[in-house]
SERO-4910 file (N, C-alpha, C, O; in steps of 0.05 Angstrom, whole numbers):
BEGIN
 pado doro    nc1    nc2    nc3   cac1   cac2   cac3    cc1    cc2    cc3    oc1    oc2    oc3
  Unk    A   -655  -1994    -80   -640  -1979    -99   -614  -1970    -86   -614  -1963    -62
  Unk    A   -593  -1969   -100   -557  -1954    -90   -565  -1933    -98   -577  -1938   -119
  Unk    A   -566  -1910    -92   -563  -1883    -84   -543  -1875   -103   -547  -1857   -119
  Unk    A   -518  -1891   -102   -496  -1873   -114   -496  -1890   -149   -480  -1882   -166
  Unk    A   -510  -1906   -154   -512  -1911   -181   -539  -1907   -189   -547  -1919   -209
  Unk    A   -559  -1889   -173   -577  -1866   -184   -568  -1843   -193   -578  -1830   -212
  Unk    A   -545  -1836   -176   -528  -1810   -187   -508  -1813   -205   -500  -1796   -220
  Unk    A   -499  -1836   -203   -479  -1842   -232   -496  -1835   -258   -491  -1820   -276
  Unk    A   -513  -1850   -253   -537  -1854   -279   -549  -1828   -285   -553  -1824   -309
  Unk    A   -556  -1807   -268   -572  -1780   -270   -549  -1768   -287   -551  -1759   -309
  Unk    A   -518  -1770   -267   -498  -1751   -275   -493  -1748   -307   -495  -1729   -322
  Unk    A   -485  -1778   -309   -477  -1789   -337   -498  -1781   -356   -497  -1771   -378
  Unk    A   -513  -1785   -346   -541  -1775   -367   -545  -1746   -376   -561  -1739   -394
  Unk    A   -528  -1728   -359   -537  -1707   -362   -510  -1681   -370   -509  -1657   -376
  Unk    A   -491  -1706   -365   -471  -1706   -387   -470  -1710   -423   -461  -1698   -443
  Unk    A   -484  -1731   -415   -484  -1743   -453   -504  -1725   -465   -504  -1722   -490
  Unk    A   -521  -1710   -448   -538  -1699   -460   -522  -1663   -475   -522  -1649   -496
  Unk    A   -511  -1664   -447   -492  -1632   -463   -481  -1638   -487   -484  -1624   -507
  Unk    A   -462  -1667   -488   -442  -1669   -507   -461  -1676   -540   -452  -1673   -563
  Unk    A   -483  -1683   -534   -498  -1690   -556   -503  -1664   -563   -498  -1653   -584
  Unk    A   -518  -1651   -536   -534  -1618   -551   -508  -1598   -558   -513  -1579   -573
  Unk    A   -481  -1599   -548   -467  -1592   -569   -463  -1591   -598   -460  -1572   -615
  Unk    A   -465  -1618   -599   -468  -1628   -624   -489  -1614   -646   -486  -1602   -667
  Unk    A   -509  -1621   -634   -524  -1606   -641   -526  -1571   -655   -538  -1559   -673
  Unk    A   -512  -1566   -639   -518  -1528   -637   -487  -1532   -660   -485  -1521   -682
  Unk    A   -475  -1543   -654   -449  -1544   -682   -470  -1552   -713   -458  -1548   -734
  Unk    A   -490  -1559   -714   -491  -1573   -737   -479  -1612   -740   -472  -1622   -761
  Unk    A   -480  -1624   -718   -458  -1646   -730   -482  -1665   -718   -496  -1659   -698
  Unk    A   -484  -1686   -731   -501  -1711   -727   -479  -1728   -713   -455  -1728   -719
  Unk    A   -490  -1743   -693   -482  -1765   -675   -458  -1781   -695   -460  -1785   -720
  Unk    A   -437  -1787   -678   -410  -1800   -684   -401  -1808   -665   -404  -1799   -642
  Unk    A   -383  -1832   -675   -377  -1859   -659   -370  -1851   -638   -379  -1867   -622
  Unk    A   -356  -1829   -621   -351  -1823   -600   -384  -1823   -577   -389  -1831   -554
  Unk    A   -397  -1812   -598   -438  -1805   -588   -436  -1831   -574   -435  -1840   -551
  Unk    A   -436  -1843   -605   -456  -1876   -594   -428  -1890   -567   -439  -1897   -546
  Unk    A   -411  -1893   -567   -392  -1898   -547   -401  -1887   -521   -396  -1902   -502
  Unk    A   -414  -1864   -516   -421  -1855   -494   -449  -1865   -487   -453  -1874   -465
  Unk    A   -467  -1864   -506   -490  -1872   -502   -486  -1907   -498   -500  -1915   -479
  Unk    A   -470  -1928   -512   -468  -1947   -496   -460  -1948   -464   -463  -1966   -447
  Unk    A   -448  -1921   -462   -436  -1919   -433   -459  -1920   -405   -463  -1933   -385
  Unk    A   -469  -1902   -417   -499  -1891   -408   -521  -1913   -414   -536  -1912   -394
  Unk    A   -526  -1925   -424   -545  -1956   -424   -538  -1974   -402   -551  -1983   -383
  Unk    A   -505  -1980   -414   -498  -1996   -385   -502  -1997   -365   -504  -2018   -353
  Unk    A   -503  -1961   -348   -514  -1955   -332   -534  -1959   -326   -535  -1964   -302
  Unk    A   -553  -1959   -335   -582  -1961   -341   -585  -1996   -337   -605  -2004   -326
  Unk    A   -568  -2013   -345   -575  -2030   -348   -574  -2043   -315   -589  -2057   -302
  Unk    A   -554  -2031   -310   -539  -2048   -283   -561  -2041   -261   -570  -2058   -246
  Unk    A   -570  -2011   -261   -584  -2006   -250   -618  -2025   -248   -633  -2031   -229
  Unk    A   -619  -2028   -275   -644  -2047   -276   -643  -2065   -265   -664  -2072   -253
  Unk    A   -614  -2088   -263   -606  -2114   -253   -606  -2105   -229   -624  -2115   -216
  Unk    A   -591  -2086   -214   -600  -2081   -180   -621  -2081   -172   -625  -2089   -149
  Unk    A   -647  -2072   -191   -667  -2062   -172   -684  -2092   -175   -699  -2101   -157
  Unk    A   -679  -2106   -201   -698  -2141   -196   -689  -2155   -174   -702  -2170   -159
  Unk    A   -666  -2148   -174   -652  -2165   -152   -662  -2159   -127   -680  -2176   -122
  Unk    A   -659  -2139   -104   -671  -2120    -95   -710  -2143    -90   -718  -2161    -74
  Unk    A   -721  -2128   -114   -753  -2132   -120   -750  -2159   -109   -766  -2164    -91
  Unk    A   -731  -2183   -117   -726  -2219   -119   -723  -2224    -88   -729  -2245    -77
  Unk    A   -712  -2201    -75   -704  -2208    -52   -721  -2198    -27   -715  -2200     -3
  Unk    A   -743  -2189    -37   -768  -2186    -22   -767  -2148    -13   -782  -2140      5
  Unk    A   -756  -2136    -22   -757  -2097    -11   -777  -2095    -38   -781  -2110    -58
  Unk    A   -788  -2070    -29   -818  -2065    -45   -811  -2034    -44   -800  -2024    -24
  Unk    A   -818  -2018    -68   -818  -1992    -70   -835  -1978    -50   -850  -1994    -39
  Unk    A   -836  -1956    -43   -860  -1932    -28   -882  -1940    -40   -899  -1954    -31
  Unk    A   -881  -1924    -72   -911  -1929    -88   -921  -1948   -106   -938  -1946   -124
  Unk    A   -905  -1973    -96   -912  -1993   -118   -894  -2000   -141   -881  -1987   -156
  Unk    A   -899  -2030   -137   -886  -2040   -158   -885  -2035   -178   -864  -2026   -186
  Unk    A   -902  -2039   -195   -920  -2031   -217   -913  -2009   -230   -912  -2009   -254
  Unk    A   -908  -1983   -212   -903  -1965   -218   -871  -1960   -228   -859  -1952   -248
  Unk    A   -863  -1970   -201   -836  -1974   -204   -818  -1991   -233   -802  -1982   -249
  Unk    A   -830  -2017   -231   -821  -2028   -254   -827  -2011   -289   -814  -2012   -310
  Unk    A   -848  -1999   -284   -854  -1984   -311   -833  -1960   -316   -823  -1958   -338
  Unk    A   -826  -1938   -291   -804  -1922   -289   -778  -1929   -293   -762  -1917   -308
  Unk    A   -771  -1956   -278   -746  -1971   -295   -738  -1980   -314   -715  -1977   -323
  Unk    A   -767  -2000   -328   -762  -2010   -360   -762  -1972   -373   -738  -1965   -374
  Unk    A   -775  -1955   -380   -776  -1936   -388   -749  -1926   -389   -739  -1922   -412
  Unk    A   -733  -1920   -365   -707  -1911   -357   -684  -1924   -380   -668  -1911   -394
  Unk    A   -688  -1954   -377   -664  -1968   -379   -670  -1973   -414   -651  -1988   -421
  Unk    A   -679  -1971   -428   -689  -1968   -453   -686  -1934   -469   -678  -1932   -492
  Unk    A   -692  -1919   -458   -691  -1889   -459   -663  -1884   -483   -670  -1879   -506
  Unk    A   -641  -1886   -478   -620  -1881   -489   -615  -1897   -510   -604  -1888   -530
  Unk    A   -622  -1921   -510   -624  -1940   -534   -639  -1932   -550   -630  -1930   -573
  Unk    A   -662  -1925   -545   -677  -1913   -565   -676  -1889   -582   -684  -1885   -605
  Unk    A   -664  -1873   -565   -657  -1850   -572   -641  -1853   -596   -646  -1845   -619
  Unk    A   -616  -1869   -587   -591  -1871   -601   -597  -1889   -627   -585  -1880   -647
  Unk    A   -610  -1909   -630   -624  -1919   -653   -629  -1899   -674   -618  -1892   -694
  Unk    A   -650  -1891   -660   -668  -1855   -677   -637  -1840   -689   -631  -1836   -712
  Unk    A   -625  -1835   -668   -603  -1815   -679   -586  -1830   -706   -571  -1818   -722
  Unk    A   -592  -1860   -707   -575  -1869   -726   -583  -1865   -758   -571  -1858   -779
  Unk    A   -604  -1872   -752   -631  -1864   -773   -634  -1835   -789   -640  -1832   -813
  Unk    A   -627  -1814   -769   -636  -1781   -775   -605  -1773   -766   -601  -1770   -742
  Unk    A   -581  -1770   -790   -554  -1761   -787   -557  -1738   -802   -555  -1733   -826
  Unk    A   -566  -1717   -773   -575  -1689   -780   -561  -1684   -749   -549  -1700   -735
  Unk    A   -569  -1653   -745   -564  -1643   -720   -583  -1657   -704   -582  -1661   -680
  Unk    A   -603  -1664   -722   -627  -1676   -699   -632  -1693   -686   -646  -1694   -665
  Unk    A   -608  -1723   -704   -606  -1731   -690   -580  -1733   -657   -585  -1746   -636
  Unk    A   -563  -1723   -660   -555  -1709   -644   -578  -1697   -625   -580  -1709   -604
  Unk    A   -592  -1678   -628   -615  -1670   -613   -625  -1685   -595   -621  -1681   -571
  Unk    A   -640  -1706   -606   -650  -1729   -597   -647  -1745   -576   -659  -1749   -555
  Unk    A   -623  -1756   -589   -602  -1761   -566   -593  -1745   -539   -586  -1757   -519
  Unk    A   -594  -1715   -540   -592  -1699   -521   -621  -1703   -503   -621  -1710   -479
  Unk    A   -640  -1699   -516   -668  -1702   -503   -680  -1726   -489   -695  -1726   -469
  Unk    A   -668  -1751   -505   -671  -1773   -484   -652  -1780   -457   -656  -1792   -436
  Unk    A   -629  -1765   -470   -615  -1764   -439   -621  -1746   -421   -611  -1751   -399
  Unk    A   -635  -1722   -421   -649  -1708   -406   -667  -1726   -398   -667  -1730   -373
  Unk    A   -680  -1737   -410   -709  -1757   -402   -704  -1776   -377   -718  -1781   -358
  Unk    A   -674  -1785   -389   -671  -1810   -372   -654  -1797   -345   -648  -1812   -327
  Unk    A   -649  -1773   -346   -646  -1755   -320   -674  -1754   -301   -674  -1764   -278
  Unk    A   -689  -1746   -311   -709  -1739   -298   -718  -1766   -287   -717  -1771   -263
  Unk    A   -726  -1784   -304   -729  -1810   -300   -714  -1827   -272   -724  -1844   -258
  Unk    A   -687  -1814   -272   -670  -1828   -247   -682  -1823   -220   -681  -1837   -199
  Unk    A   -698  -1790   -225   -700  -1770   -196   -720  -1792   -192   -718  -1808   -173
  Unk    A   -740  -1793   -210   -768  -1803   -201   -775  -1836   -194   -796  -1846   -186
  Unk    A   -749  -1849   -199   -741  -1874   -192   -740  -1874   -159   -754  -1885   -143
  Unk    A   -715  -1852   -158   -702  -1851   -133   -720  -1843   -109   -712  -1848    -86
  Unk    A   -752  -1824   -117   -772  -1819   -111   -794  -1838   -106   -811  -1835    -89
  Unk    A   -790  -1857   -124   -820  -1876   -130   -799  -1895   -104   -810  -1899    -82
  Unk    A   -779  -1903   -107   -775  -1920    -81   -770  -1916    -56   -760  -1933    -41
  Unk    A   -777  -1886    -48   -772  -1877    -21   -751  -1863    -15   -749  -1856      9
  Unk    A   -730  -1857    -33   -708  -1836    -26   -711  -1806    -18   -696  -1790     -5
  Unk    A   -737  -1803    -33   -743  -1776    -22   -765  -1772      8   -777  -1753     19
  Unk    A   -764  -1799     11   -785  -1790     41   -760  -1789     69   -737  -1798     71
  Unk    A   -778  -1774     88   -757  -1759    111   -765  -1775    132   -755  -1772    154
***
């Protein structure tokens, strides 16, 4: 795993998530600027997924398993897409909401990436 496109990806994530839960607390359902960010934030997600097969292809193996790992990443790199779908669907504050909540998700999701492959051991 790159270290610094775990923190792009946490950061960004936890960005889109204010600008959504803004949104939110205004009353305003997700708009093209939302979904512009949230493609921003997938990409990330995405690239990150393509590093870590690559990575996996090239024989390095997580701390706790593959298995584990690959389920934390498909989960990760899907997270915001889904969200952002939902939000397209429910043009309420909620969906706005939503959107805030899966980018929180896919925050947490980065730590425990960055965790499941050994960044947090000393």
């Amino acid at each position: 795993m790159i270290d610094a496109l775990t923190i792009t990806v946490a950061v960004s994530a936890l960005a889109l998530a204010a600008w959504c839960g803004l949104a939110a607390f205004r009353d305003q359902p997700t708009k093209d600027w939302h979904l512009i960010g949230m493609a921003l934030v997938s990409l990330l997600g995405i690239a990150q997924l393509v590093v870590a097969v690559v990575q996996l292809a090239r024989g390095q193996s997580p701390d706790q398993g593959t298995a584990l790992f690959v389920s934390y990443l498909l989960g990760a790199a899907a997270c915001v897409p889904a969200t952002g779908f939902m939000s397209l669907s429910e043009r309420t504050r909620w969906g706005s909401a939503t959107v805030a909540a899966g980018a929180v998700v896919l925050a947490v999701l980065e730590v425990r990436l960055f965790d499941i492959w050994g960044g947090g051991s000393a």
